[in-house]
N, C-alpha and C positions, 0 to 999 in steps of 0.2 A: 919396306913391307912390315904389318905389323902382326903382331903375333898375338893371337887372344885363346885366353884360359875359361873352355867353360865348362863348367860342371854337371853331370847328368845330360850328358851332350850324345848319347847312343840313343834317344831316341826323342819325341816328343818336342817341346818347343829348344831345347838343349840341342838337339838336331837340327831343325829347322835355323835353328840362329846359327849355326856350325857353317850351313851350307850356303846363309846369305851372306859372311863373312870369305868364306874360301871362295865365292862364286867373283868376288869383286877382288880376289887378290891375294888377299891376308894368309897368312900362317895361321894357323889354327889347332891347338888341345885339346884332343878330347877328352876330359878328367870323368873317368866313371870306373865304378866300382867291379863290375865283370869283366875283364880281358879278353874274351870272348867274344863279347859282345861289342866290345872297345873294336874287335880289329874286323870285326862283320860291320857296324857303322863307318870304318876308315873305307873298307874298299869299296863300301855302298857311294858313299862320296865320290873317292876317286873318280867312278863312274858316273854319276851324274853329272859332275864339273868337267871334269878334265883337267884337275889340278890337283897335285901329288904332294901340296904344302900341306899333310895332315901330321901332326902327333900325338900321340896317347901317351896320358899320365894315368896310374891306376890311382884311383883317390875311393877311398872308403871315409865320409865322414860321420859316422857310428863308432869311428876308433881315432881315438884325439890321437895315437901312437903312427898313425898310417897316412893321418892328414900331413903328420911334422915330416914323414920317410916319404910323404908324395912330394912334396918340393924342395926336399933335397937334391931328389933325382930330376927337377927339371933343369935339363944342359943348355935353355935355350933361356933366352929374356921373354919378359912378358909386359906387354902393355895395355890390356887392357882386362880386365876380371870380370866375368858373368857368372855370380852365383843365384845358378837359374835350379841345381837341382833340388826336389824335395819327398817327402814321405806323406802319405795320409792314413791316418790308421782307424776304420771307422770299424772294427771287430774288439775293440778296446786297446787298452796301454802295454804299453812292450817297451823294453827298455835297451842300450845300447849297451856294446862290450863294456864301457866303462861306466852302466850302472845308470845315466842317465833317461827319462822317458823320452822314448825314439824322435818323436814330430819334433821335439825341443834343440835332440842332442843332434839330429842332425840338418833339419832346418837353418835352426840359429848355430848353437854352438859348433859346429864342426865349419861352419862358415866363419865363423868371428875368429875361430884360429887362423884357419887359412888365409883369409884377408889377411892380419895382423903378419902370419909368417912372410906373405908373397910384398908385402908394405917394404919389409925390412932387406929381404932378397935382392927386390928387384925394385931399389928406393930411385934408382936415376930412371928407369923404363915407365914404371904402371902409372898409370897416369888418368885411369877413370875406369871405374867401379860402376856397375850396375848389380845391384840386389836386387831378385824377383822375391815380389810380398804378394797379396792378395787382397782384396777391397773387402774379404772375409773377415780382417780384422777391424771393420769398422760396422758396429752394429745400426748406423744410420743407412747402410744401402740396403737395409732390408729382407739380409738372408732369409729363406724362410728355414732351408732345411738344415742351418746350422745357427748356434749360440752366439751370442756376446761375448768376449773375452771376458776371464774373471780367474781372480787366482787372489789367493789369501798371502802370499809374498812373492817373492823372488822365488827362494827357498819352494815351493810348493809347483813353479813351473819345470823344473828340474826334477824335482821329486815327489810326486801328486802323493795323495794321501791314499794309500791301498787299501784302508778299510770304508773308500768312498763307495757307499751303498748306488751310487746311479748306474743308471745300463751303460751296457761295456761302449757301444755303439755314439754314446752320449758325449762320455768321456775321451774318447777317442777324438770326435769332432771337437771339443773345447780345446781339445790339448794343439789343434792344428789350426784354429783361430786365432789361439795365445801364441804358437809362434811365428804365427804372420805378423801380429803385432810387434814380436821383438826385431825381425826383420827389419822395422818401419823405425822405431827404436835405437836400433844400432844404426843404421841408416844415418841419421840427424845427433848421435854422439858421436860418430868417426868424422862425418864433417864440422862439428863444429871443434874437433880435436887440434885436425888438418888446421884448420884456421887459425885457431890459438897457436899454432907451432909454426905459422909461418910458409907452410906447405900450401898454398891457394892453387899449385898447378895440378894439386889431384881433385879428379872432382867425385864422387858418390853421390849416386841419385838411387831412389827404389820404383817399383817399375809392378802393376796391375797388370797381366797380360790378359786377364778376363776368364771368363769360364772358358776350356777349353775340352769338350767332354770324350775325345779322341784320344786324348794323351792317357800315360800309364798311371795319372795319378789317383784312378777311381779302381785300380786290381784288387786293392784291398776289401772292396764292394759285394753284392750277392751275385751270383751268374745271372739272374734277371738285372739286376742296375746295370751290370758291365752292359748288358745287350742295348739294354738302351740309351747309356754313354753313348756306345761305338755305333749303333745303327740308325738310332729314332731322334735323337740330340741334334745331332748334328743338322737337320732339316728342320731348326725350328728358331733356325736365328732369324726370321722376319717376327717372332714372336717374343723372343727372350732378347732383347738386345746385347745383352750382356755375352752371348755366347760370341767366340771367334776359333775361328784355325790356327792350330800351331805355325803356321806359315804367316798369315794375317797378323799374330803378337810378334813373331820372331821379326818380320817387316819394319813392326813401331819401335820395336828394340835398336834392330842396326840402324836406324833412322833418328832415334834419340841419341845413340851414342855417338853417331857420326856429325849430326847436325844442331844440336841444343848442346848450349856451353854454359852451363847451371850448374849449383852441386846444394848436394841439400834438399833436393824437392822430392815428390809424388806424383810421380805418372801413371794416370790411367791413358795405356798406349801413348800415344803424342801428345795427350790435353794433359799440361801440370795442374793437380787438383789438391784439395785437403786432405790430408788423411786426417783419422779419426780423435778427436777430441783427446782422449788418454795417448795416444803419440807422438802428443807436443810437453807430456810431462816429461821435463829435466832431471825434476829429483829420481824419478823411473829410470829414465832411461842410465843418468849416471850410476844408479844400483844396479841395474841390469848390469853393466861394461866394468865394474867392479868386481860382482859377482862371476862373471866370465872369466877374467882374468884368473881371479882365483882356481874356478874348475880346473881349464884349460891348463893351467902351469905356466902360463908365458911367466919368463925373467924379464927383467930390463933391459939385456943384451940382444933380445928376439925379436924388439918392436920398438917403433921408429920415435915411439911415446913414452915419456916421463911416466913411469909407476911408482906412486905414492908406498 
């Protein structure tokens, strides 16, 4: 039986991947921030499978301090990592217990820890990573209602610049562009890390589940957009292609990780595709995985990688 860790797993594609994992078998974590809510998603499960392999980790990654005490407390191995959950904050920048901007600090950073921690944990078990990104960080597929990624460094993804005069709304959307981007980013440095160390039996791949305008990641929205996420959206995927079911991507998910034996790529759903031009930069991405390090506090002792 295998046992998979996913994150933002009480509801939306985090859920849906939860339950096509437990349905065929597996052991399954629910790693999410409300308790609550954590143990309302476990019995919702139970109930629909009829299988009692659930457990909850409480993970907050907004607190690099709660991400390191979440996997301490896991008693159990883990083999497979989905770091599916995420933030979108289109009312402007907000930033996490430890100072960093939200979409950033927990997007990326709260995930680059916990990968890094759960690497080192659980070095003989995990054995394939999937990152959820979004096709949002590649300004070639033509968002309309959101920006190009762009940031003046490293330094400025982490820490935007507060006297930036654009609307809150604007900034908001760039700041969750830019860290889909880093997703894609860390993504292609953790593999090619693996590989320089010899590690080829872990694989990471990042993974496009599409628009999915059901899920919780539009609450941050006006009470008009939410209605028409949840109500009007959703009937218009013979128009938008782009739109799918948190059931439809959770599908392409356990179907990547169970049957594609690649690491290093870009999945939209099952088709491996490009990602975006700025995604294949090295020197980036090695600043980015530098820079994290730093944030985050990893030692040497903590991860499974040579720190210069």
């Amino acid at each position: 039986m295998r046992s998979i860790y996913v994150t933002g797993a009480n509801s939306g594609l985090g859920y849906a991947v939860a339950r096509q994992f437990l349905s065929e078998g597996d052991h399954v974590i629910l790693a999410c921030r409300d308790s609550q809510k954590a143990e309302k998603a476990r019995n919702t499960l139970i109930g629909q499978t009829g299988k009692e392999t659930v457990g909850i980790s409480i993970l907050d990654l907004a607190s690099l301090n709660q991400v390191c005490q979440s996997v301490k407390d896991i008693s159990t191995s883990v083999d497979i990592l989905v770091c599916n959950a995420g933030v979108s904050n289109t009312s402007g920048i907000r930033y996490t217990s430890d100072g960093f901007e939200e979409s950033f600090g927990v997007n990326h950073l709260g995930h680059f820890l916990l990968t890094n921690l759960m690497l080192k944990k659980f070095d003989n078990t995990l054995k394939y990573i999937l990152v959820v990104s979004s096709n949002l960080h590649n300004p070639t597929t033509g968002a309309d209602m959101f920006p190009a990624p762009a940031f003046s460094s490293i330094e400025d993804l982490a820490h935007p610049d507060k006297t930036d005069a654009q609307p809150a709304e604007k900034k908001g959307r760039l700041a969750y562009v830019n860290s889909k981007l880093c997703n894609v980013l860390f993504t292609y440095k953790l593999d090619e890390l693996l590989k320089e160390s010899g590690r080829k039996d872990i694989s990471i791949n990042a993974f496009n589940p599409g628009f999915m305008p059901q899920t919780n990641l539009g609450r941050d929205t006006s009470p008009g957009m939410r209605f028409m996420l949840k109500h009007i959206m959703p009937h218009m995927k013979l128009i938008i292609k782009e739109i799918r079911t948190a059931e439809q991507s959770a599908t392409d998910l356990f179907k990547l990780v169970k049957e594609i034996q690649v690491s290093g790529k870009y999945f939209d759903g099952l088709n491996e595709i490009a990602s975006s031009p700025l995604s294949y930069d090295r020197e980036l991405s090695s600043r980015l995985w530098d820079a994290s390090i730093q944030w985050t506090g990893l030692r040497q002792e903590e991860t499974i990688f040579k720190i210069s």
